[in-house]
Residue, then its C-alpha position, 0 to 999 in steps of 0.5 A: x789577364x791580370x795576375x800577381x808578381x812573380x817572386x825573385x826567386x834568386x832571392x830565395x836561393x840565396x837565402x836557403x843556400x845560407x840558412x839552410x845547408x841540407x838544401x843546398x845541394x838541392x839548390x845547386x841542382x835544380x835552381x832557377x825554379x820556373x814557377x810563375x803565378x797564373x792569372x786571375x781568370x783561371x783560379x776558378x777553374x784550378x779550384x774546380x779541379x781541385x774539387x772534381x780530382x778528390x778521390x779520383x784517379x789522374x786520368x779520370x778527373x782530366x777527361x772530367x774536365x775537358x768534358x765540364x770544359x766543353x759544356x760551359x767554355x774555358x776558362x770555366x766560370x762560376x755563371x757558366x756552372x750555375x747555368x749548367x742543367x743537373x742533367x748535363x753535368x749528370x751526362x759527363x760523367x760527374x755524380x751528384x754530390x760533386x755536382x752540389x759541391x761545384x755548384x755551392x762553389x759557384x755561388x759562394x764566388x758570385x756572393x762574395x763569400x770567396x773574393x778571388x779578384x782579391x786574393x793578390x791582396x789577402x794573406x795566406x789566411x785569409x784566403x786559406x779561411x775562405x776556400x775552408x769554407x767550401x765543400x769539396x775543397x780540402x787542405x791539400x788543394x788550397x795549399x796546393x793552389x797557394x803554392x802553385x797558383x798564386x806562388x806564395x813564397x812561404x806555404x809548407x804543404x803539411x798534408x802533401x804526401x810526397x813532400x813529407x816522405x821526402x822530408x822524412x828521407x832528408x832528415x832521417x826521420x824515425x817516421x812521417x812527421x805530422x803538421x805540428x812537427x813539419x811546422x817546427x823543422x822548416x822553421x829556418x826554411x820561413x820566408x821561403x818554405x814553397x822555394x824549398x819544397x819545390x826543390x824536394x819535389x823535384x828531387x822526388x821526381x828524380x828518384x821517382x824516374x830512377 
């Protein structure tokens, strides 16, 4: 189960507490952060996730997988989808345009048109311009997975909605910023925008239990 090295985060809380006032108090607060990278054999499947939790409510897209789950093994493979009849994946409950999007994933991984055994060795961009490349799998997910998965030390997740309202609250902004604007204000963040990010998530949730 071969996977990448986790960061030293302690690194990276150093970095923000002295770089970075406004986090630091959020630092103080929740640090160590516990993110480990997942192994290599479940990154197909985190990404089929992605895939099948577009536009689906929580709930549903889990029951959705336990059911992908039990009719091709887990951890799921990209064999063990193509191998899948139309009428199986049909029956648990997955329409027809996610079954085609499941299935070019598949193929693109067989290919070699997404090298995930490779992906330890690849950029952020790199990785990022192969996933952009299947349907079904949308900006959110791949930073999503960059950030959770693999644990890249510096993906700002400009289209996760949370952390822009968060951002939003911290900076007193007038509205919701856009990438561009997000790009500018973390710039003092890099190479730890994920350390960071992770930390307003957990402020959020905090707020959220309030």
């Amino acid at each position: 189960m071969l996977m990448c090295q986790t960061p030293d985060w302690s690194v990276g809380d150093r970095y923000l507490r002295e770089n970075v006032p406004e986090l630091a108090p959020l630092v103080d607060r929740y640090s160590p952060c516990p993110l480990k990278p997942k192994s290599k054999e479940v990154y197909f499947t985190i990404l089929l996730t992605g895939i099948i939790a577009q536009q689906l409510p929580p709930d549903v897209s889990q029951q959705l997988m336990k059911k992908l789950e039990g009719l091709t093994g887990n951890p799921i493979t990209p064999q063990a989808v193509l191998a899948a009849s139309a009428e199986d994946l049909l029956s648990i409950g997955l329409v027809k345009q996610k079954i085609d999007y499941l299935r070019s994933f598949a193929e693109a991984v067989i290919n070699g048109s997404v090298t995930m055994d490779k992906f330890d060795d690849m950029t952020d961009g790199q990785i990022t311009k192969q996933l952009m490349q299947i349907r079904g799998l949308g900006q959110w997910t791949i930073e999503m997975f960059l950030l959770l998965a693999l644990c890249r030390t510096d993906v700002v997740p400009s289209s996760d909605f949370i952390f822009k309202k968060e951002l939003q609250k911290m900076l007193n902004l007038s509205e919701i910023p856009k990438r561009g604007k997000i790009n500018t204000l973390t710039e003092t963040w890099r190479p730890w925008r994920s350390l960071a990010v992770w930390y307003i998530w957990q402020k959020a949730n905090d707020s959220e239990k309030k």
